[in-house]
N, C-alpha and C positions, 0 to 999 in steps of 0.2 A: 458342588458336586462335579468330578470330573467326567470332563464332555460338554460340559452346559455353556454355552457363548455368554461372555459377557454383555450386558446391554450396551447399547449404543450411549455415549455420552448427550448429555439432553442440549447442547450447544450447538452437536452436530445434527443430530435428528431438527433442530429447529431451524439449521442451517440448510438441509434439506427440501425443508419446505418454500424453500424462494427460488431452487435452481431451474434451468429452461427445462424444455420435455427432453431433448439431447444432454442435455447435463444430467439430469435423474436417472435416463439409463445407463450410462459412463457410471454413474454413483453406486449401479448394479453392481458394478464386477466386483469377480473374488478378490479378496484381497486389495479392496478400495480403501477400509478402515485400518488395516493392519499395525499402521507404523502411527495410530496415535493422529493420525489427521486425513481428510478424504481426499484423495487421489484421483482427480479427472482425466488426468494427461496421461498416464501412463508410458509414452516414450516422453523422451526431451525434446524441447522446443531449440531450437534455431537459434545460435548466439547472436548476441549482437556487438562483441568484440571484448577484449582482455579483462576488461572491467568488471564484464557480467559475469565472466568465467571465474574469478575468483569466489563470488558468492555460491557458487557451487563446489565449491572443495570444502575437504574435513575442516580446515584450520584456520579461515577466516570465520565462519560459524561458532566457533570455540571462543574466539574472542574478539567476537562484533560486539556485543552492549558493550561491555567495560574499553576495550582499547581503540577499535578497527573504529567505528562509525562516529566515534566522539573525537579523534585524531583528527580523522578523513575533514569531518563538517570544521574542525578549527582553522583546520589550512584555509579550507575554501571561505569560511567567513569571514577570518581574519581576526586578529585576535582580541579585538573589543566589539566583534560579533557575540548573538545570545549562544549561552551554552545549552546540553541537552534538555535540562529541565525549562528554561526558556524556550527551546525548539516545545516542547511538549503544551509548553500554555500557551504558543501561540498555536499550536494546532487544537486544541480544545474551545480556545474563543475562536478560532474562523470556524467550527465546527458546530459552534455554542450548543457544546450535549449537554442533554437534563436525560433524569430519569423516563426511561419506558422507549428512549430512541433507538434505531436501530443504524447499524456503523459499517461500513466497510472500508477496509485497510489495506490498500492497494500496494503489492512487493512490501508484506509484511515483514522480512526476513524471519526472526526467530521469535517475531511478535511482543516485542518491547514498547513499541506505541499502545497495542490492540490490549495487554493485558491492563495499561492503563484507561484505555478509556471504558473497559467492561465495566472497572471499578464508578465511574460519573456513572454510565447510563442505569446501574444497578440492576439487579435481579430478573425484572422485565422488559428493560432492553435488551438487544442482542448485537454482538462484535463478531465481526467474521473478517478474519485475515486471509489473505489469498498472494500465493507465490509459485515461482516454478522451482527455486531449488529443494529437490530434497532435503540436503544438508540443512538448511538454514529451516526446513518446516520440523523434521527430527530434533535438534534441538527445543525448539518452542513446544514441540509433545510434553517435551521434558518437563520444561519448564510448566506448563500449562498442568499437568497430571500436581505438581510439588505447590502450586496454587491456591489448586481446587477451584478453576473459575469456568462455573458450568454456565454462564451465557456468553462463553467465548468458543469460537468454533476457527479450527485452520482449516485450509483447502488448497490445495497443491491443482493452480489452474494457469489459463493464459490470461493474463491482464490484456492486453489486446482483444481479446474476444471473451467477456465476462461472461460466467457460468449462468448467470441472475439472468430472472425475470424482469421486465421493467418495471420500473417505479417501487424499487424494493427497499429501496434504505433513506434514513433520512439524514445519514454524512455518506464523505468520501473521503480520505484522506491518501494522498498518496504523497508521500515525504522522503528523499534523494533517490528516486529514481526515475520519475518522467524524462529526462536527459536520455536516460538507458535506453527508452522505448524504440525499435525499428520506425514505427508510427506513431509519435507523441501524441499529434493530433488526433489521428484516430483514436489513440487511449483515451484523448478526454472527451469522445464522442461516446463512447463504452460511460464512462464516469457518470456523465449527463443521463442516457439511457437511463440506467438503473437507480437515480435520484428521483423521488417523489417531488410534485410540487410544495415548495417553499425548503424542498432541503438543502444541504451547505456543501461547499469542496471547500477542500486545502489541500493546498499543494506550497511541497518547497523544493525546488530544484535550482539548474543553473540560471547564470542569468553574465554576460559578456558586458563589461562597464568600460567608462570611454578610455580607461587607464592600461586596456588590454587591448594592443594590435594588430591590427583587423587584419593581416598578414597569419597570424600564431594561428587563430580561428578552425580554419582547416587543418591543420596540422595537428594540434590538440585532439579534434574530431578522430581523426584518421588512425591515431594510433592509441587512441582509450577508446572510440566505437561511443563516445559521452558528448553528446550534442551541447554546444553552449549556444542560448536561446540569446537573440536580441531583447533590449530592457525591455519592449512594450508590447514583445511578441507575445505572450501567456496573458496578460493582459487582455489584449486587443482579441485573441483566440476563443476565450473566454463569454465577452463581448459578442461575437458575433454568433457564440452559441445559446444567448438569450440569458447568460446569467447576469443578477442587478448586484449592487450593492458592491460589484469589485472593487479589491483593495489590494493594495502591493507595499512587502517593504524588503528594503535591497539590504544587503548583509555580505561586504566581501564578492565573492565569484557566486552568491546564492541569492534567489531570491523565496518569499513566503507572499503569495497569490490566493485569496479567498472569494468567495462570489456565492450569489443564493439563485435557484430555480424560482420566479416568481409564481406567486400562485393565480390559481384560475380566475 
């Protein structure tokens, strides 16, 4: 019937129900659902240099899954580094999802990790991707509507300051972009926050090995705005935020970092 709102996707309403009491009213505004994902930020957030500003245009979005991100990670891993589908099993075993978990997918871009792990956690689990570019969330609408994966939910938010309530999800996954973060560390303080006891992170970002001179470091820095982490800095980061079980494996310019919230 013309006039009648379509209902809320049940991915998103579910996704709703975790965010803080400032996040819920943000979630008010008009025009929060409009493009297909919910929109907390509503201006744009602050770059943090050339890198990040490319996932905000039309045309890297267009061809991130298939070219941009599987290129990008070959360079950096090197080329008997794991490819995507290995990037993918290892962030599923540092995550170890089963049915009825609950995920978050930190700088989902167009949500290529998140629609896979909806499929593990099944029906009643729930996957929630969270980004600032629009570009790369409008896409993933797309994708996600041609799907049909109702316990997936996007959200156009600040990873530096998570929309979530604590103790809300029982992964985290955030994969090539902690490097990007203004505050890495604070990001993985956000991470921890909204992890339940016993749940899991992964993470795969940079990682500076003894083969790259410690001269380049800053310069590299300076003009991509892409922080390269010392080996045992994420690690050791980690560590001192109480996660057990940490594990690291080095790949090229990347590393893949796992750890669990221990329980009470």
């Amino acid at each position: 019937m013309a006039g009648v709102k379509a209902p809320e996707p049940l991915g998103l309403r579910r996704a709703r129900d975790l965010l803080t009491q400032d996040a819920a009213a943000a979630a008010e505004r008009p025009g929060a659902t409009s493009n297909g994902y919910l929109d907390l930020l509503g201006g744009d957030l602050e770059s943090t240099g050339p890198t990040q500003d490319l996932m905000t245009t039309s045309f890297v979005p267009a061809i991130y899954e298939r070219y941009w991100r599987p290129g990008l990670a070959r360079i950096a891993k090197g080329i008997t580094g794991p490819g995507m589908a290995e990037e993918l099993r290892i962030a599923r075993l540092l995550l170890g999802l089963g049915p009825g978990d609950s995920v978050l997918d930190v700088a989902c871009g167009p949500g290529n990790f998140s629609r896979e792990f909806a499929k593990a956690v099944g029906e009643d689990g729930l996957v929630v991707g969270i980004d600032a570019s629009r570009t790369m969330l409008t896409r993933g609408a797309a994708e996600l509507r041609s799907a049909g994966t109702p316990n997936l939910a996007l959200v156009r938010g600040d990873a530096a300051r998570l929309p979530f309530r604590d103790a809300s999800f029982d992964g985290v996954c955030c994969f090539a972009a902690l490097h990007l973060f203004a505050d890495p560390f604070g990001g993985l303080d956000e991470m921890k926050r909204v992890l339940r006891p016993g749940g899991r992170i992964a993470l795969m970002t940079s990682v500076r090995r003894k083969v790259t001179l410690p001269p380049l470091k800053p310069l590299v820095e300076r003009a991509s705005g892409m922080r390269m982490f010392e080996a045992d800095e994420i690690v050791r980061a980690l560590a001192e935020r109480g996660f057990v079980n940490v594990r690291q494996r080095l790949a090229g310019m990347v590393q893949f970092v796992g750890g669990r919230v221990p329980e009470p």
